[in-house]
C-alpha positions as CSV (number, residue, x, y, z in Angstrom):
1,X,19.6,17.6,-4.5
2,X,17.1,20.5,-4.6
3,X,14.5,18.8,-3.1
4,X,16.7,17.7,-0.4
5,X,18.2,21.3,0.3
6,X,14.4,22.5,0.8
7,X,13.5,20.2,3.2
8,X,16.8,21.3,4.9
9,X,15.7,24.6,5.3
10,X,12.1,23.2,6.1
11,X,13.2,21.6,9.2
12,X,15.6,24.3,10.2
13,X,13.2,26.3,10.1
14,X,10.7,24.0,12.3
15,X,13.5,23.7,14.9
16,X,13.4,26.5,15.7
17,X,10.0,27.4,16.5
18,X,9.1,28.7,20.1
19,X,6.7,29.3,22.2
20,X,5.1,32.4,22.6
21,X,2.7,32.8,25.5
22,X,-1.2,33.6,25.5
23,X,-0.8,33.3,21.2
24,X,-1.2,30.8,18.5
25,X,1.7,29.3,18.2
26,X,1.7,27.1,14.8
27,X,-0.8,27.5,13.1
28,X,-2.0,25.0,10.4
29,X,-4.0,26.0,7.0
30,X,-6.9,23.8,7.3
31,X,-9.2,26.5,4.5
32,X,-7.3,25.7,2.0
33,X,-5.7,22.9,0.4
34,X,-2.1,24.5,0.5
35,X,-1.0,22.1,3.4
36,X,0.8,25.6,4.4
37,X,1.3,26.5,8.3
38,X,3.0,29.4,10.2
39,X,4.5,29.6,13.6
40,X,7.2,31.8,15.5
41,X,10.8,30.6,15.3
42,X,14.1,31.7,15.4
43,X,15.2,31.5,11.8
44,X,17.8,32.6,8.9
45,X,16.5,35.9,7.4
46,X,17.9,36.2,4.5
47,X,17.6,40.1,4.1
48,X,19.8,40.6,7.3
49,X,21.9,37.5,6.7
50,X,21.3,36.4,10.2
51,X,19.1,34.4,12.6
52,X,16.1,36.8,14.4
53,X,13.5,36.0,16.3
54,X,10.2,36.3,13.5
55,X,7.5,34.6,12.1
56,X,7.7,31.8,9.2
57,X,5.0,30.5,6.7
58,X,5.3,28.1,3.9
59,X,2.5,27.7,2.0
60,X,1.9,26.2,-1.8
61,X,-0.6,27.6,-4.8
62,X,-1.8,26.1,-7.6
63,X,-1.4,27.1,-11.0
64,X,-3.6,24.5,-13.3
65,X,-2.0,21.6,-12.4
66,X,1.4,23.0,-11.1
67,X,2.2,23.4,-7.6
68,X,4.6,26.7,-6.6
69,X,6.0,26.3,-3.1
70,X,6.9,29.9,-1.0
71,X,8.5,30.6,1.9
72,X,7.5,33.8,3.9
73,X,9.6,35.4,6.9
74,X,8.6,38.2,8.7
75,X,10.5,40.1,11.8
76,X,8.9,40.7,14.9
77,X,6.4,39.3,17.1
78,X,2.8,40.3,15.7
79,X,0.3,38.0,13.9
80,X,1.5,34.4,12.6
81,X,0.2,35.6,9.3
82,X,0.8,39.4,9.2
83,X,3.6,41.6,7.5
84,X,6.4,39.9,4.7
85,X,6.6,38.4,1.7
86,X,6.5,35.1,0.1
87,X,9.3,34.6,-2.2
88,X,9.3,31.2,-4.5
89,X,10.6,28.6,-3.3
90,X,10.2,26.0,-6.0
91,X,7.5,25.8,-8.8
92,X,6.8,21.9,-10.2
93,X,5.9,20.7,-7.4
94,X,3.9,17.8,-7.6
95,X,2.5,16.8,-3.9
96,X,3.6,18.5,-0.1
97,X,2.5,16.4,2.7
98,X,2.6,17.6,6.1
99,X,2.3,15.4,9.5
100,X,2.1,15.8,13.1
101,X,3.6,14.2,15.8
102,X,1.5,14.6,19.5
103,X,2.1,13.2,22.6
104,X,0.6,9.6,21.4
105,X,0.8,9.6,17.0
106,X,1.5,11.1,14.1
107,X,-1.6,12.9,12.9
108,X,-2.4,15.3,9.0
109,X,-4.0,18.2,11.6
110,X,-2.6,20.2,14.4
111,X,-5.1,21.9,16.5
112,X,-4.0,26.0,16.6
113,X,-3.3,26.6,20.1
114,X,-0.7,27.9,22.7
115,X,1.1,24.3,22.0
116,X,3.8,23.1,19.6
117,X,3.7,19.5,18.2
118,X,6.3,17.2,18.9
119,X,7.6,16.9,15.5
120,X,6.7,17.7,12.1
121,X,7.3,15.5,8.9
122,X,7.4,16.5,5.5
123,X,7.3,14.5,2.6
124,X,7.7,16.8,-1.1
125,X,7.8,15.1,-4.4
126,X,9.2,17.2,-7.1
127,X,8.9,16.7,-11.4
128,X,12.6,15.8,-12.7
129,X,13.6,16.8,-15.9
130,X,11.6,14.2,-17.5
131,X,8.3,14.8,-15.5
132,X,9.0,12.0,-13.3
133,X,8.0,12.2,-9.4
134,X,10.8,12.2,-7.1
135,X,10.0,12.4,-3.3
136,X,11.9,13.2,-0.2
137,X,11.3,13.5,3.2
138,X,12.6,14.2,6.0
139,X,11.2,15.1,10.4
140,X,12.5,17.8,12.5
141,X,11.7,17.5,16.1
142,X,11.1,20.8,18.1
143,X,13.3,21.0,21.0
144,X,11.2,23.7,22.4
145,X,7.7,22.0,22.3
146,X,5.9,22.1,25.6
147,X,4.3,18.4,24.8
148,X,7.8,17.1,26.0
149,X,8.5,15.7,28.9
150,X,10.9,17.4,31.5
151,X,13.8,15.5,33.0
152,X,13.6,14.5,36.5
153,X,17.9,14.5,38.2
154,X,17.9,12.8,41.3
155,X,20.4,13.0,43.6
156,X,21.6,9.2,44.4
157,X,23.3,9.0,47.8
158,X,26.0,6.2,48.2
């Protein structure tokens, strides 16, 4: 259940990601081997205890061989990775693997850019009591990505 209550905040979070003009607008961590990324969204901030305009990160750290997961939300409109704070999300994590979805496939990068993808998938494996791996996964499509095609209406005369 926790694992699936993450990823339900994940992909909330990843629906609502905008566009911003003439900035990046989701940026992927390609340094380091977090698999983290940031991008603008309308999103639950949970020190207001409403949805605001902002900037969201998730990014993962390792301890020896544990995995900690955080969340970071900040207000406003500056720098995709400028101002708040990354809370814990959930430590024992055993793998967080991130995917892409362009105009043509589902890709493990995302070129930084004015552009949002398509989609993002997210598969997160998690110890259970007993140190056994249990994964979930789940895709949130962006309904504000400019990769998607606009609807044509035609009038039809009859």
């Amino acid at each position: 259940k926790e694992g699936s209550a993450i990823l339900t905040l994940v992909c909330e979070d990843i629906r609502g990601a905008l566009i911003r003009p003439k900035v990046q607008n989701f940026n992927v961590d390609t340094v380091s081997e977090s698999g983290g990324f940031s991008f603008a969204s309308l999103a639950w901030n949970p020190q207001s205890g409403r949805v605001a305009p902002g900037e969201i990160s998730y990014k993962l750290e390792r301890d020896g061989n544990r995995l900690s997961l955080f969340r970071r939300f900040a207000l406003g409109e500056g720098e995709l990775t400028e101002g708040g704070t990354y809370p814990l999300v959930r430590d024992s994590v055993m793998s967080w693997k991130v995917k892409y979805l362009n105009k043509e496939e589902w890709t493990e990068e995302w070129e930084a850019g004015e552009s949002l993808p398509l989609a993002v998938a997210v598969e997160l494996t998690l110890e259970d009591g007993g140190r056994n791996p249990v994964k979930f996964r789940r895709q949130a499509a962006i309904p504000a990505s400019d990769l998607v095609e606009p609807i044509t209406v035609r009038k039809v005369s009859g």
